[in-house]
C-alpha positions in Angstrom: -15.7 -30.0 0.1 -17.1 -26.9 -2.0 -20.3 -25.8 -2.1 -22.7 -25.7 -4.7 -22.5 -22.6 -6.7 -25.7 -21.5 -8.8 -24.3 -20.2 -12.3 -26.3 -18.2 -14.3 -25.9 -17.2 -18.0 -22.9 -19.7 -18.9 -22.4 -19.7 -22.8 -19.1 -21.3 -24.0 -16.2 -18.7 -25.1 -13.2 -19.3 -27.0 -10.4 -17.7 -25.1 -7.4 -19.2 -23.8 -5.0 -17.8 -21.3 -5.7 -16.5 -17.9 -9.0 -15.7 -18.7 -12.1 -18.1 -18.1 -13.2 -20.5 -20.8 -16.4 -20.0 -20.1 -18.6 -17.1 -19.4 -20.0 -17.4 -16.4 -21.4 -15.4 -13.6 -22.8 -16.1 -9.9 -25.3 -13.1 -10.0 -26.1 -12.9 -6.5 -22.3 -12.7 -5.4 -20.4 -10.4 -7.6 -23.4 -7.9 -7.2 -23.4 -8.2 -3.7 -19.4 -7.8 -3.9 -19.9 -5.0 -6.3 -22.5 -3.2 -4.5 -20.1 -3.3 -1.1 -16.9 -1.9 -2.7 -15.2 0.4 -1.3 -16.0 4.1 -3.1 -13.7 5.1 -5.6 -11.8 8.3 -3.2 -11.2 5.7 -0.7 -9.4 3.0 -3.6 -7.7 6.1 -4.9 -6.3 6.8 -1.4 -5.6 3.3 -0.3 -3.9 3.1 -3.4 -1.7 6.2 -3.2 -0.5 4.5 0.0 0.4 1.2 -0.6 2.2 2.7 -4.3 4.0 5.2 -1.7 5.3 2.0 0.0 6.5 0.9 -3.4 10.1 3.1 -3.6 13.0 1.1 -2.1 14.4 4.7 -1.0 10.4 5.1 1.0 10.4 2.1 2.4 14.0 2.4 3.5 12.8 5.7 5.1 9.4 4.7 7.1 11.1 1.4 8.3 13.9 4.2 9.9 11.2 6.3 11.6 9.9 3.0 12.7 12.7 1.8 14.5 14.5 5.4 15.1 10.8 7.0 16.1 11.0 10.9 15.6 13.6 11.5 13.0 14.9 14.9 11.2 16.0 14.7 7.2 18.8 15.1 8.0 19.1 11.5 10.1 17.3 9.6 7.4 19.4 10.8 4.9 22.6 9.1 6.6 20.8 6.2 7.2 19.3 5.9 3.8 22.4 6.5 2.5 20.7 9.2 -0.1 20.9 13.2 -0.6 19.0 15.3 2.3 17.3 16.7 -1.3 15.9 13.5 -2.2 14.9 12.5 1.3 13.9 15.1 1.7 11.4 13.9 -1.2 10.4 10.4 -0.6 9.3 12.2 3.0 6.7 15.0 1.4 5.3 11.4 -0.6 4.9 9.4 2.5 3.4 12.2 4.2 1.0 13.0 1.0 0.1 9.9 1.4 -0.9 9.9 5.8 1.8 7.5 6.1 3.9 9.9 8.1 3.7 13.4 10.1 6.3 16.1 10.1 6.5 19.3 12.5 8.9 22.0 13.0 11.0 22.6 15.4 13.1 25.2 15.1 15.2 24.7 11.6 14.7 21.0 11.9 11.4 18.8 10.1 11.2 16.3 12.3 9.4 12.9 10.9 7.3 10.4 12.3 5.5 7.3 11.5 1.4 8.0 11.2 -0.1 4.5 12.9 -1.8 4.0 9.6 2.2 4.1 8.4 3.1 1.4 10.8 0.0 -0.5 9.7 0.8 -0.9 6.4 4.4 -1.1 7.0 3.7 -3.9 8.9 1.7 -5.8 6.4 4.0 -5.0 3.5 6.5 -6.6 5.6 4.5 -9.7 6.8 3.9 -10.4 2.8 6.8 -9.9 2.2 8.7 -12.8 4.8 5.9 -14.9 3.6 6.7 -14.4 0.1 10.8 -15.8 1.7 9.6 -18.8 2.6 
């Protein structure tokens, strides 16, 4: 079954909702918790990644350069079914974010998928077919 948790400081509160109706605290676990948190630069950045996953129109374009590989604007664009202009876009975000890497060649951009991309493109995905079932 569960273990035995020690509370400490448990006084009775009268809120209803999602919130606890007691206050109540296990000391020695949310401080450890707190104290091994990830520093606010690296939230802000794993953030910024995972909310440039949220756009239909950037997903649609890293799940092309993960199946297409190396991909110009141009290429995305027809299979996003957008403007080059705004894929054009949604590419600069997902590469502000190191979820993809460009390079010239030429007059083309060609795009790719960073492996931290595919990472996260990968869970996103894997929530999202368990959320289907």
């Amino acid at each position: 079954m569960g273990r035995a948790i020690a509370r400490t400081d448990v006084r009775v509160k009268a809120v209803t909702g999602d919130t606890c109706d007691l206050l109540c605290l296990d000391l020695s676990r949310a401080e450890a918790l707190r104290r091994s948190r990830l520093a606010p630069e690296q939230l802000a950045a794993a953030a910024d990644a995972a909310r440039a996953l949220g756009d239909p129109t950037r997903l649609t374009v890293a799940l092309a350069l993960r199946d297409g590989g190396e991909l110009c604007v141009c290429d995305l664009a027809w299979v996003v079914e957008r403007s080059d202009k705004l894929v054009s876009h949604h590419a600069r975000a997902l590469r502000a974010a190191g979820l993809v890497q460009s390079h010239r060649e030429g007059k083309m951009v060609l795009y790719e998928l960073t492996a931290r991309g595919a990472r996260l493109l990968d869970a996103t995905l894997s929530a999202t077919a368990e959320v289907a079932r």
